[in-house]
C-alpha positions as CSV (number, residue, x, y, z in Angstrom):
1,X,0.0,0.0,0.0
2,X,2.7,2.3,1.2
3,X,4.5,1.9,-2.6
4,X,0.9,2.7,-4.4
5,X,0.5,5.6,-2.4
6,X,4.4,6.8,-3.4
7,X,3.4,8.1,-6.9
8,X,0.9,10.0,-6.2
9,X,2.5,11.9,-3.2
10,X,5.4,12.7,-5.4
11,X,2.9,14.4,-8.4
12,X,1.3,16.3,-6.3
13,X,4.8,17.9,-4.4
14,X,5.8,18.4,-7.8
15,X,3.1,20.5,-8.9
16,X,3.4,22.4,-5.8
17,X,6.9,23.1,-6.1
18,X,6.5,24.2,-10.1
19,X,3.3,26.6,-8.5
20,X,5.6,28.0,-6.0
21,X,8.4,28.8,-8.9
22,X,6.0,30.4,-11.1
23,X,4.4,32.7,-8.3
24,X,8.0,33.5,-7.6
25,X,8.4,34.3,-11.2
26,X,5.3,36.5,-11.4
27,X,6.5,38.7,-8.3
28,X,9.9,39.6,-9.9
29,X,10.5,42.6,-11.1
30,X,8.9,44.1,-14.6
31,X,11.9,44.3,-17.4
32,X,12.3,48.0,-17.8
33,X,12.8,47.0,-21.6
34,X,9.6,45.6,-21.1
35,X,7.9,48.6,-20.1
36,X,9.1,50.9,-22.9
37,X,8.3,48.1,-25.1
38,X,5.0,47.7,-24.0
39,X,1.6,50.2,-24.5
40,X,4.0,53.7,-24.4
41,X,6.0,52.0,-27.1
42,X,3.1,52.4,-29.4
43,X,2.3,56.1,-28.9
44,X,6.0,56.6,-30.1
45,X,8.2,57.7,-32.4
46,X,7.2,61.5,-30.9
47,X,8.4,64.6,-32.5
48,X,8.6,65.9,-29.2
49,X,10.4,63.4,-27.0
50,X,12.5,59.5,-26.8
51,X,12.4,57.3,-23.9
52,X,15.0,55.1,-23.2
53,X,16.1,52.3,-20.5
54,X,18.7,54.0,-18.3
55,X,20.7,53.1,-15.0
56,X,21.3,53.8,-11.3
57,X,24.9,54.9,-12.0
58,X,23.0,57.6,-14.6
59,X,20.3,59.0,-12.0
60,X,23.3,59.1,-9.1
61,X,25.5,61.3,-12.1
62,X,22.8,63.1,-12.5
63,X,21.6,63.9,-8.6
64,X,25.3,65.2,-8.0
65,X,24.7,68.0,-10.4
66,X,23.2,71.5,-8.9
67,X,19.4,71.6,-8.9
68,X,17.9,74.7,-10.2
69,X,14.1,75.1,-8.3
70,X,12.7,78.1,-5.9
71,X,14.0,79.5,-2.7
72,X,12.7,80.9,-0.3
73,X,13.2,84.4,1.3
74,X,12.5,86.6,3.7
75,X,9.3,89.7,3.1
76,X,7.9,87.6,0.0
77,X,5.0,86.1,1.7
78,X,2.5,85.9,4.1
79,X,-0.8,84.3,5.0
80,X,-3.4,86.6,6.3
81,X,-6.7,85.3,7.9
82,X,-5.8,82.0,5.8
83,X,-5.7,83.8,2.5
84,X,-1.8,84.0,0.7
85,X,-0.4,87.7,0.2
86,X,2.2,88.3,-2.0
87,X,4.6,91.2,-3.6
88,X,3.4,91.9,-6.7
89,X,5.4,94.5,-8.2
90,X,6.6,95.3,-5.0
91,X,3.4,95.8,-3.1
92,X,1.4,93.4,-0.9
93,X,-1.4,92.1,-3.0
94,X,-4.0,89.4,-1.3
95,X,-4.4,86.1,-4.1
96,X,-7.8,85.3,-2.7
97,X,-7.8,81.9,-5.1
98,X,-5.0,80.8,-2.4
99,X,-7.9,80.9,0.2
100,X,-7.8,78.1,3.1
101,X,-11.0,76.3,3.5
102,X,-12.3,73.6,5.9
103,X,-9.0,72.8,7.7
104,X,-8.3,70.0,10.3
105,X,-11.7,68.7,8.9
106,X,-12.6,65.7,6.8
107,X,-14.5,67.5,4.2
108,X,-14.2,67.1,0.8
109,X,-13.9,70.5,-0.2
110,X,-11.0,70.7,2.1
111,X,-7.8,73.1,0.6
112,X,-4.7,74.6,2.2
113,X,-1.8,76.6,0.5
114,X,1.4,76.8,1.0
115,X,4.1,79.6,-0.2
116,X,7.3,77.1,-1.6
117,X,9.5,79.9,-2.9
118,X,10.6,81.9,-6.0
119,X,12.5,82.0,-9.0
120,X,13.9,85.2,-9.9
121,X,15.0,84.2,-13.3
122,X,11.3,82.9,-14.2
123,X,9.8,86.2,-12.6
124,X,7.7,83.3,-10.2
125,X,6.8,82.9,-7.4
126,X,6.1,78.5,-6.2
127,X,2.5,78.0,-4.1
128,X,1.1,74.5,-3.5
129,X,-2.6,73.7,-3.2
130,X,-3.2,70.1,-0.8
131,X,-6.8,69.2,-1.3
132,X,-9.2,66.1,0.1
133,X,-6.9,63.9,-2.7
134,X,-5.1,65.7,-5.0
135,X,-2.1,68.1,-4.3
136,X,-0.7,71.0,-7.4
137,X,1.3,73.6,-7.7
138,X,0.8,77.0,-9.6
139,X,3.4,79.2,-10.5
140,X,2.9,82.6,-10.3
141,X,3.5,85.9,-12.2
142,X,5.6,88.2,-9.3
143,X,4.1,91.1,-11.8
144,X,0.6,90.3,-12.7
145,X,-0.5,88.0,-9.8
146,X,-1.7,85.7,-12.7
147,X,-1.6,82.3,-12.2
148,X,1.2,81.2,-15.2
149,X,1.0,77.7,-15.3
150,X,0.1,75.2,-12.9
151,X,2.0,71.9,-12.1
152,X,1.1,68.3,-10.8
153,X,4.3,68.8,-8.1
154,X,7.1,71.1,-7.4
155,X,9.1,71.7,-11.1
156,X,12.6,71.4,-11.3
157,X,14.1,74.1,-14.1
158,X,17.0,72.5,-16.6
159,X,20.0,73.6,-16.6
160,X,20.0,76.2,-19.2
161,X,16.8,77.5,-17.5
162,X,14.3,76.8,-20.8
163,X,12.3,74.4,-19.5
164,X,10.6,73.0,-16.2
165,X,10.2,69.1,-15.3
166,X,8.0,67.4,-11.8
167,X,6.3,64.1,-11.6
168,X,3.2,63.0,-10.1
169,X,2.5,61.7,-6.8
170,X,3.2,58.2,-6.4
171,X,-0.1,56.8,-5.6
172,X,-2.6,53.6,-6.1
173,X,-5.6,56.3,-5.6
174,X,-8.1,57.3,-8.6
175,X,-8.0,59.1,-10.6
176,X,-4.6,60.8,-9.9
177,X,-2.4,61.3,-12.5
178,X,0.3,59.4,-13.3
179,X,3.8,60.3,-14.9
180,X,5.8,63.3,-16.2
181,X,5.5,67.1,-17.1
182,X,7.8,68.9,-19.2
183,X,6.7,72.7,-19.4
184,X,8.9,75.1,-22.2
185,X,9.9,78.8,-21.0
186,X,8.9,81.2,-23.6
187,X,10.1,84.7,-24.0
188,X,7.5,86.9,-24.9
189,X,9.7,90.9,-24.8
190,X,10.8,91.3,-21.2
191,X,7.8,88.6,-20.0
192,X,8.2,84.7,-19.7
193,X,5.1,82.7,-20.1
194,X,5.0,79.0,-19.2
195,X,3.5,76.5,-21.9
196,X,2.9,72.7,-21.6
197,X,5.2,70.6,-24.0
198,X,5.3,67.4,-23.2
199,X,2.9,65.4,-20.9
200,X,3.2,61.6,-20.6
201,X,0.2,60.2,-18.5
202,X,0.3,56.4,-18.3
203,X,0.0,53.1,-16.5
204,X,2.8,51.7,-16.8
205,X,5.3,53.1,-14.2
206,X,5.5,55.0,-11.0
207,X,7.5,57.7,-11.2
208,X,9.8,58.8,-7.5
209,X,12.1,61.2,-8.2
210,X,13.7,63.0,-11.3
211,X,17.2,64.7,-12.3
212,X,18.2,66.8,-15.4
213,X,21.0,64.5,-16.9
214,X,21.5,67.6,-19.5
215,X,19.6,70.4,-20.7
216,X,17.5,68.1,-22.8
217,X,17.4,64.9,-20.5
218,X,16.0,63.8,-17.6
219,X,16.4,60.4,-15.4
220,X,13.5,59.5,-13.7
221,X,13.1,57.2,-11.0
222,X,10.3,54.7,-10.9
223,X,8.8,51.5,-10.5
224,X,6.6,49.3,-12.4
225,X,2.8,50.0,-11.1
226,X,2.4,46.0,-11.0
227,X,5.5,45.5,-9.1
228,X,4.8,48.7,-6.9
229,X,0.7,47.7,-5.7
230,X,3.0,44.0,-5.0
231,X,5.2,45.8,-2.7
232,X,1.8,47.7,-1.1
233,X,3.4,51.1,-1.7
234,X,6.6,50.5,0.3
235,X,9.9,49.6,-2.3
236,X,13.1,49.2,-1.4
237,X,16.0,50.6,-3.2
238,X,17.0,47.4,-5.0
239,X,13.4,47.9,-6.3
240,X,13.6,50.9,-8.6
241,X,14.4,50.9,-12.2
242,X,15.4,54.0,-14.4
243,X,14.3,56.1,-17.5
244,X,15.3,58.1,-20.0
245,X,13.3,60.8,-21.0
246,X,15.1,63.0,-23.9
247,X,13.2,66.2,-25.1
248,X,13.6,67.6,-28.8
């Protein structure tokens, strides 16, 4: 009996052990390659950008290198009864759309802004809107008061100052976005506007942090979004893979 029963016992630890290997397989890491050749592959050749597989070595090059963004100072900014005030050619000027509503509540309709800074070269100043589930930034005109352009995350400028790059939120929450803005400077006589040029929204990757490798590169930081619900939001280093994203 013992030797009829043998057989059997061995199948069936067999096909456990080849389940087990192909779970394990299913939880490794996503192939960058296989990203970028994957649904985003489609949508290109664009006449406005490349992406490429890049490396860790590439993203630590690139984070050495001095980051342009928005400091902050002293007299720019203040918040009066909740609302953001700031010098507008010189004089104190309330920006009631920066109003604070509903805080240390759980409404929806909650919103609170922050002053991040300016950018003298831009003629900006940096504010940052945190809402019920989203979070922007909007950059704004330090001589109108107008609102120039207005960004998913903090923008980091490239280095020859003609464009501005920020990523999303890493998230699992709908209906965030998901990816990479590139905005392009443009002279207009003494004023600079701020225009959208490239804007890659997709469900492929999460993106963590960014780096101008060059005036017309960036390294992004990310993580497939199957591998990254796996992990339940929490990678490790030895998780991340890299991109490059190269403007035209």
């Amino acid at each position: 009996m013992k030797k009829a029963l043998l057989l059997p016992l061995t199948l069936f630890i067999l096909s456990c052990t080849s389940q087990t290997e192909e779970q394990a397989a299913a939880n490794e890491a996503i192939p960058v390659k296989a990203i970028i050749q994957g649904k985003e592959e489609k949508k290109l050749p664009s006449s406005k950008y490349t992406i490429e597989q890049a490396t860790e070595e590439d993203f630590i090059k690139a984070a050495a290198k001095p980051t342009i963004g928005f400091n902050m100072g002293k007299e720019e900014a203040r918040k009066v009864k909740g609302v953001i005030n700031l010098k507008i050619n010189g004089e104190w000027r309330s920006i009631e759309a920066f109003t604070d509503t509903l805080l240390n509540t759980d409404d929806p309709d909650i919103r609170e802004y922050r002053y991040l800074g300016q950018n003298i070269d831009l003629n900006k100043y940096l504010v940052s809107g945190t809402f019920y589930e989203d979070y922007q930034t909007y950059l704004v005109d330090m001589t109108t008061g107008e609102v120039a352009a207005t960004t998913w995350t903090e923008p980091v400028v490239s280095p020859d100052k003609k464009h501005l790059a920020n990523i999303s939120i890493p998230t699992v929450m709908e209906p965030s976005p998901n990816g990479i803005q590139v905005l392009k400077i443009v002279e207009q006589g003494a004023r600079k506007d701020i225009v959208k040029y490239v804007e890659i929204e997709q469900q492929e990757w999460e993106p963590f942090e960014l780096r101008w490798e060059s005036t017309q590169a960036i390294i992004i930081k990310m993580i497939p979004i199957e591998q990254y619900e796996q992990l339940q939001g929490e990678p490790k280093q030895k998780d991340f893979s890299y991109l490059r994203l190269t403007i035209k």
